[in-house]
FISE-729604 format. One record per residue (C-alpha): y, x, z; residue number from 1; chain. Coordinates in steps of 0.2 Angstrom, whole numbers, plus 5000, padded with zeros to 4 digits. Layout:
! residues N
[[Y; X; Z]; NUM; "A"]
...
//
This chain:
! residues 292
[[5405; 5531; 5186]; 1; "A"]
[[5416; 5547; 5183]; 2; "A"]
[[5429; 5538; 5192]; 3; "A"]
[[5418; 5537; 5209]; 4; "A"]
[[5412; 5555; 5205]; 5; "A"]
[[5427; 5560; 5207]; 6; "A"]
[[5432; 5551; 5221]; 7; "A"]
[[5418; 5558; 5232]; 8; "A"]
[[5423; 5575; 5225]; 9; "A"]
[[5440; 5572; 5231]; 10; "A"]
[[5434; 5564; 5249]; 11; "A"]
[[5423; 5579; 5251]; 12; "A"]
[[5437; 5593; 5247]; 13; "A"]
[[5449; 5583; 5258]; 14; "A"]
[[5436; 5581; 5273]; 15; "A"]
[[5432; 5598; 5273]; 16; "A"]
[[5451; 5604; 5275]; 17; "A"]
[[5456; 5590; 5288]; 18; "A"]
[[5440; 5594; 5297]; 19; "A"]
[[5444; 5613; 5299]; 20; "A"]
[[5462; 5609; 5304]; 21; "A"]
[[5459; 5595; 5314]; 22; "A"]
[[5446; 5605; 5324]; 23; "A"]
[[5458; 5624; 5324]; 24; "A"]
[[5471; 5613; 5332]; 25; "A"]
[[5460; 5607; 5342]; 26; "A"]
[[5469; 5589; 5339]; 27; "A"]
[[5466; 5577; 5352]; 28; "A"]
[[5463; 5557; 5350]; 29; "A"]
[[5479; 5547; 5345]; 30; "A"]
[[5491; 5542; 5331]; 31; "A"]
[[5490; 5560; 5322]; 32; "A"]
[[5473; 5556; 5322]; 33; "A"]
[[5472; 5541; 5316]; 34; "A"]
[[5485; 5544; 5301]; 35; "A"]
[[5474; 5559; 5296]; 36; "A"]
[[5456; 5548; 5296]; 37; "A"]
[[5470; 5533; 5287]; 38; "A"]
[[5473; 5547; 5273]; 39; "A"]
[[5456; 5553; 5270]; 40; "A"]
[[5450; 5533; 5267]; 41; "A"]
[[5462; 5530; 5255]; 42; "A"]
[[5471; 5545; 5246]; 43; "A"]
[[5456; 5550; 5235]; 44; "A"]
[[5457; 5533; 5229]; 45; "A"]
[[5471; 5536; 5222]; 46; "A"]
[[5471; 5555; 5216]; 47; "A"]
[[5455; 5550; 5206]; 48; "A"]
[[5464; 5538; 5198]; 49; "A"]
[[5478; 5549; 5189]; 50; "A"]
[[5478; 5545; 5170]; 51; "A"]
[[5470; 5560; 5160]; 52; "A"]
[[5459; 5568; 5173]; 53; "A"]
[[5443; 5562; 5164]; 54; "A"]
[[5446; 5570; 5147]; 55; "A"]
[[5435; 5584; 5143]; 56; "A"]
[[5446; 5596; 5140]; 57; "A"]
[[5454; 5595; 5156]; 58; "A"]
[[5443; 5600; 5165]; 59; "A"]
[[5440; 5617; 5154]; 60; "A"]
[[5458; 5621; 5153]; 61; "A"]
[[5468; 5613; 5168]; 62; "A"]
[[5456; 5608; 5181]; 63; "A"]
[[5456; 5622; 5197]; 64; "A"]
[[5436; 5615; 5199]; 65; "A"]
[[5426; 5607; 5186]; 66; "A"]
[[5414; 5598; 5196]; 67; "A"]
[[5403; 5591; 5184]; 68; "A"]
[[5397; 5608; 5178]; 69; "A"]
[[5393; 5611; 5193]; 70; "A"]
[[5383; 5594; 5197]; 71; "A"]
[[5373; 5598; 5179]; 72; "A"]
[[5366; 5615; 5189]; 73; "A"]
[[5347; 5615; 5187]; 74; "A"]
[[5337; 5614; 5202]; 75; "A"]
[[5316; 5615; 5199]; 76; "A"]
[[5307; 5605; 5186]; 77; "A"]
[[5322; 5597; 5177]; 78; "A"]
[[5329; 5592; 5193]; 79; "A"]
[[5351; 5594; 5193]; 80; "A"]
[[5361; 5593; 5207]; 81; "A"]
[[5369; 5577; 5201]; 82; "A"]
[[5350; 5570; 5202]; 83; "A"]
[[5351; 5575; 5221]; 84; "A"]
[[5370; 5567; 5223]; 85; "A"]
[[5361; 5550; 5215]; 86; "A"]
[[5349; 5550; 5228]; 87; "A"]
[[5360; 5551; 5242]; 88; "A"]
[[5372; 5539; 5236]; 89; "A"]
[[5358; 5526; 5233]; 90; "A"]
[[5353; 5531; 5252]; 91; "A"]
[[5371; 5532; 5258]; 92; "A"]
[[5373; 5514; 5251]; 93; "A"]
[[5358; 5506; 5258]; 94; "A"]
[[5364; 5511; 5274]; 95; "A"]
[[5379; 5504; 5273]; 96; "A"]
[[5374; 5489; 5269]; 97; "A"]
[[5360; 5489; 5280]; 98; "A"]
[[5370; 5495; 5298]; 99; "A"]
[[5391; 5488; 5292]; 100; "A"]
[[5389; 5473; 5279]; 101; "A"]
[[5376; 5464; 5285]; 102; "A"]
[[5379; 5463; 5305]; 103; "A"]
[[5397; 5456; 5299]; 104; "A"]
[[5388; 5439; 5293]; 105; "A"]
[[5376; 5438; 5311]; 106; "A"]
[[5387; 5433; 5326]; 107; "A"]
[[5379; 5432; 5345]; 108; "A"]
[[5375; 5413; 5346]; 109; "A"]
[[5388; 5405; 5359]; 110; "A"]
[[5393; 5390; 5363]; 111; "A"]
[[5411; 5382; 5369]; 112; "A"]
[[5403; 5370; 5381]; 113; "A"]
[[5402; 5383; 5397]; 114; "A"]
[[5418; 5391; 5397]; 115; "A"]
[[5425; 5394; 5416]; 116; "A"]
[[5439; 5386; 5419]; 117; "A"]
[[5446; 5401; 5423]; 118; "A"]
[[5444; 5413; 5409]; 119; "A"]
[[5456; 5400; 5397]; 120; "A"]
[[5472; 5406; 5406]; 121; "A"]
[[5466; 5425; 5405]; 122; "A"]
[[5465; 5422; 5386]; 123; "A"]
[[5479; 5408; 5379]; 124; "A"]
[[5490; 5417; 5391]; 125; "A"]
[[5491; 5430; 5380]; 126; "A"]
[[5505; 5433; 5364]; 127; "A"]
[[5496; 5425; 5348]; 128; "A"]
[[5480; 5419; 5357]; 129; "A"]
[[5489; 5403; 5363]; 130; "A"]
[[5475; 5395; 5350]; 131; "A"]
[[5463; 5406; 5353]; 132; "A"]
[[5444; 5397; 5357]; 133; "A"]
[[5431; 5405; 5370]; 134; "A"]
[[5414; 5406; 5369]; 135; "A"]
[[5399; 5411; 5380]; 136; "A"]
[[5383; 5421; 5372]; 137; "A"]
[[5367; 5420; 5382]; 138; "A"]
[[5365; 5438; 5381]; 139; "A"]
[[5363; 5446; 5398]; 140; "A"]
[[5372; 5464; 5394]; 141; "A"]
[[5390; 5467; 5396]; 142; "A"]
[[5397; 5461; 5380]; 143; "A"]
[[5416; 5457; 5376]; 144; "A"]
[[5420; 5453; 5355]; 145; "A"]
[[5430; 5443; 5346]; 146; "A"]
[[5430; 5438; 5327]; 147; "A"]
[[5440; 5427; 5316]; 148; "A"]
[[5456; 5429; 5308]; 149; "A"]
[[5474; 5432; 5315]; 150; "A"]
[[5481; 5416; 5323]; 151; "A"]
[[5460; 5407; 5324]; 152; "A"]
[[5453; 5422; 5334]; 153; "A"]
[[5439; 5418; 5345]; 154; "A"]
[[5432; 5427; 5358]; 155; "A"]
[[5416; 5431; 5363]; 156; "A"]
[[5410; 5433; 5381]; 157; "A"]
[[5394; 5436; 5386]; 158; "A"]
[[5385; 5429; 5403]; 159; "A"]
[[5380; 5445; 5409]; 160; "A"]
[[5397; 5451; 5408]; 161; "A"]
[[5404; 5435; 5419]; 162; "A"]
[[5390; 5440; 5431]; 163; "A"]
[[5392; 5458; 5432]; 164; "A"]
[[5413; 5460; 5431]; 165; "A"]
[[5424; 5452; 5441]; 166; "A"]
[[5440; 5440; 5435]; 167; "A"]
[[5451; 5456; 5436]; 168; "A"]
[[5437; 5467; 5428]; 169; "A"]
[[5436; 5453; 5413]; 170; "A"]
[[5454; 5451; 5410]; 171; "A"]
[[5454; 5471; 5409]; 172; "A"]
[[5440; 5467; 5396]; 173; "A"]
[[5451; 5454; 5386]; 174; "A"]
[[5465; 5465; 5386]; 175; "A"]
[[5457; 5478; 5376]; 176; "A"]
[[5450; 5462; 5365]; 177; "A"]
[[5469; 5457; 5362]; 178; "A"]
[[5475; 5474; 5358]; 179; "A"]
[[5465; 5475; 5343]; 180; "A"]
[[5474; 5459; 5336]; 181; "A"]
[[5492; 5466; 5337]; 182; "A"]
[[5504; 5478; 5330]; 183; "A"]
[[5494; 5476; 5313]; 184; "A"]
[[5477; 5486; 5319]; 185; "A"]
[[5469; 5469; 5316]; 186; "A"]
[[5475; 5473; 5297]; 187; "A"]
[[5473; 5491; 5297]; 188; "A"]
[[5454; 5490; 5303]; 189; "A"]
[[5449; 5477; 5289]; 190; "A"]
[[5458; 5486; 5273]; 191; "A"]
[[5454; 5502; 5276]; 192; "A"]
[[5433; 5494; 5279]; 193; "A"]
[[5438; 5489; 5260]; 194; "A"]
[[5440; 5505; 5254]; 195; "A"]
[[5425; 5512; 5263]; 196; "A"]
[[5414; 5499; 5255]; 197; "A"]
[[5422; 5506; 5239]; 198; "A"]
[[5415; 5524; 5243]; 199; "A"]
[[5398; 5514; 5252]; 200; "A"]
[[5390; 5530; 5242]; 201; "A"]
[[5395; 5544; 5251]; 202; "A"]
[[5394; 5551; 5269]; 203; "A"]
[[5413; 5558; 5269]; 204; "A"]
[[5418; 5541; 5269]; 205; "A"]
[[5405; 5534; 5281]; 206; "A"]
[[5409; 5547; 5295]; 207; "A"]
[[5428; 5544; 5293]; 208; "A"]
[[5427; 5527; 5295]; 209; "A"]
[[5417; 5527; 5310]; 210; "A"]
[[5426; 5541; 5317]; 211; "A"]
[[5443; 5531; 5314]; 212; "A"]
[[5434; 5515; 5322]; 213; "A"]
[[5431; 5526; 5337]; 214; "A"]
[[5452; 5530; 5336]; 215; "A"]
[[5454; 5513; 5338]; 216; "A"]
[[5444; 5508; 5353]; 217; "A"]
[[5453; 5523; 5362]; 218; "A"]
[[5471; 5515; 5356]; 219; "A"]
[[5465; 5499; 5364]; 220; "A"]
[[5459; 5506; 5380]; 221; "A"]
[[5475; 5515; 5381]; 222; "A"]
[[5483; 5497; 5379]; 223; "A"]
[[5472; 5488; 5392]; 224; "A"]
[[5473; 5500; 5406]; 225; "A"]
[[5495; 5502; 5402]; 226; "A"]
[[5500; 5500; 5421]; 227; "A"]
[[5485; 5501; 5429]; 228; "A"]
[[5471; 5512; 5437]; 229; "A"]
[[5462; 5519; 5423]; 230; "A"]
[[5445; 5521; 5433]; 231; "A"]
[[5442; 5504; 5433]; 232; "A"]
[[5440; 5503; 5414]; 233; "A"]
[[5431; 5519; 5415]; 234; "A"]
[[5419; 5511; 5427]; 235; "A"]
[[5417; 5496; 5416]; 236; "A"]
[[5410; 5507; 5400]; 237; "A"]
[[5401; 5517; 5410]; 238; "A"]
[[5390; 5500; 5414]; 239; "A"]
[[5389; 5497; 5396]; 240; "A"]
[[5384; 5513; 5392]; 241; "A"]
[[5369; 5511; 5405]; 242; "A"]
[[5366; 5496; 5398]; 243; "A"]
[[5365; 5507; 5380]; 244; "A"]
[[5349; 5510; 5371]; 245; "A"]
[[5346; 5527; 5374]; 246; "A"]
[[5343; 5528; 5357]; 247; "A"]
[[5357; 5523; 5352]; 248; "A"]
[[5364; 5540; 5350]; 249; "A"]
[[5384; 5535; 5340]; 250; "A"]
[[5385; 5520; 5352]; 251; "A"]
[[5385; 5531; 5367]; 252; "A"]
[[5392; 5545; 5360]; 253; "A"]
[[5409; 5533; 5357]; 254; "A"]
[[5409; 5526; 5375]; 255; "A"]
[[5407; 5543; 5384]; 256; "A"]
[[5422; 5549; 5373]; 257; "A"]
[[5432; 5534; 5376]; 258; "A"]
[[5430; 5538; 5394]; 259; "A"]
[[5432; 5556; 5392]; 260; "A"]
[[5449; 5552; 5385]; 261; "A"]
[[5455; 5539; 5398]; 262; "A"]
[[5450; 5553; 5411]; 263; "A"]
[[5462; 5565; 5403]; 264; "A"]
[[5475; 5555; 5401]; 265; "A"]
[[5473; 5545; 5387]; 266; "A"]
[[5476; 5546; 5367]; 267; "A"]
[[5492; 5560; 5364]; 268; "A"]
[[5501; 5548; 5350]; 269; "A"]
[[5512; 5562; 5349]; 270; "A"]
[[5500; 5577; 5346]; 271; "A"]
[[5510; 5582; 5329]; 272; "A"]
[[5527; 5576; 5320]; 273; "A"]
[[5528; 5563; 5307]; 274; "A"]
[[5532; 5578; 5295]; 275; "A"]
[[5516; 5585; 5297]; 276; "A"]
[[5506; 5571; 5290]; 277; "A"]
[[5519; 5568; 5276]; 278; "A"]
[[5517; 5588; 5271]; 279; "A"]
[[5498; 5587; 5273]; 280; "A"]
[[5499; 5570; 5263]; 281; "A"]
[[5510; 5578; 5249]; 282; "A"]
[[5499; 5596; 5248]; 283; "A"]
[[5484; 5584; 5243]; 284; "A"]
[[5492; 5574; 5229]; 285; "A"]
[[5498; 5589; 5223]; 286; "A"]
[[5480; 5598; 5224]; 287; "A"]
[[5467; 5584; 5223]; 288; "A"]
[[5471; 5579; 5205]; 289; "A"]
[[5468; 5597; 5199]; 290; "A"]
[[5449; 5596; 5204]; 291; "A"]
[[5440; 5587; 5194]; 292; "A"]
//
């Protein structure tokens, strides 16, 4: 348990600083980005993890920031603060379980048996889908997903999205699909989920992950619309956000920034040097282990 503590310590110190650069930068959507999110999942894993760190007596005479004193402060009626971190950890881990685990094991029913002809070519056709199997949902939204593994993906099309977009408009669609299966991101996305459900207990982590999801979705809309007129993809969120429960607040807050960025231009992959994430990697393994 001291081992998580600290972990959520370190997330939460490292969170804080990225958020306050990120935002006096005023760093925009792209690879810089994603790194940083990339780094905030997994590097307090690893700084909590140094041999030593849970010994007593570093904490009084080495650590820069003894947390645990401070989690032991007295609040009202033998309520401590680390009393209040338990409760939000319970909460933070319900909801995890509640809104990321569970919707992985339910899948829109579809079936393979009313595929148009037409929609195979727009999907074998494309590098490491030659296997890939189609299905159609009976949902009457716009809705484009895929699941499976690398090399058995399958992808999911909805029949409001074949009634609603064109053949161009849906191999736009399968485009940013594909882009999520290539140059690792397929990977990427499933590894670092890993290490949020390791940290399932605290919001840092929840709101990095999500934020780098959001990364993600903007990389592949950058992919899909390479070479054509951006608008077209523009138009085809801005259905799906119409189509959006009003009340769902995160989901349309990600569409009207992945729009907002393929109207600027798209992702800036090249916001910062490589250097800069490697210096501000290196300051947190040299500072994170000395908070304790």
């Amino acid at each position: 348990m001291t081992y998580l503590w600290q972990v959520a310590v370190h997330s939460a110190v490292m969170g804080a600083i990225f958020y306050a650069w990120v935002h006096r930068v005023d760093l925009p959507s792209g690879r810089t980005k994603r790194h940083l999110l990339m780094l905030l999942l997994v590097l307090p894993l690893v700084t909590a993890a140094v041999p030593g760190r849970s010994d007593g007596a570093f904490g009084e005479r080495l650590a820069w920031f003894d947390s645990v004193r401070v989690a032991d402060v007295p609040l009202v009626s033998g309520v401590h603060l680390y009393h209040v971190a338990w409760l939000l950890g319970g909460l933070m881990t319900i909801l995890t379980i509640w809104q990321e685990v569970l919707p992985s094991f339910r899948h829109p029913h579809a079936t393979t048996a009313d595929v148009p002809e037409w929609l195979w070519p727009l999907v074998r056709g494309r590098a490491g889908w030659a296997q890939c199997t189609v299905a159609v949902s009976p949902l009457p939204s716009i809705m484009l997903a895929t699941a499976g593994w690398p090399g058995r993906a399958t992808l999911i099309v909805s029949r409001g999205a074949l009634a609603a977009l064109s053949a161009p408009d849906v191999s736009l669609a399968i485009a940013h699909e594909h882009a999520h299966w290539v140059e690792g991101r397929w990977w990427k996305s499933h590894l670092l989920f890993l290490a949020r459900l390791l940290q399932c207990y605290h919001p840092t982590a929840l709101w990095a992950f999500r934020e780098y999801c959001i990364e993600e979705e903007i990389a592949c809309d950058a992919v899909a619309a390479a070479g054509r007129d951006p608008a077209t993809l523009v138009r085809i969120l801005l259905q799906v956000y119409k189509e959006t429960d009003p009340r769902d607040v995160a989901a349309r807050g990600a569409l009207r920034k992945r729009v907002d960025v393929l109207m600027s231009g798209g992702p800036q992959d090249a916001a910062l040097p490589p250097a800069t994430i490697i210096a501000a990697a290196g300051l947190m393994l040299l500072v994170l282990p000395w908070i304790v």
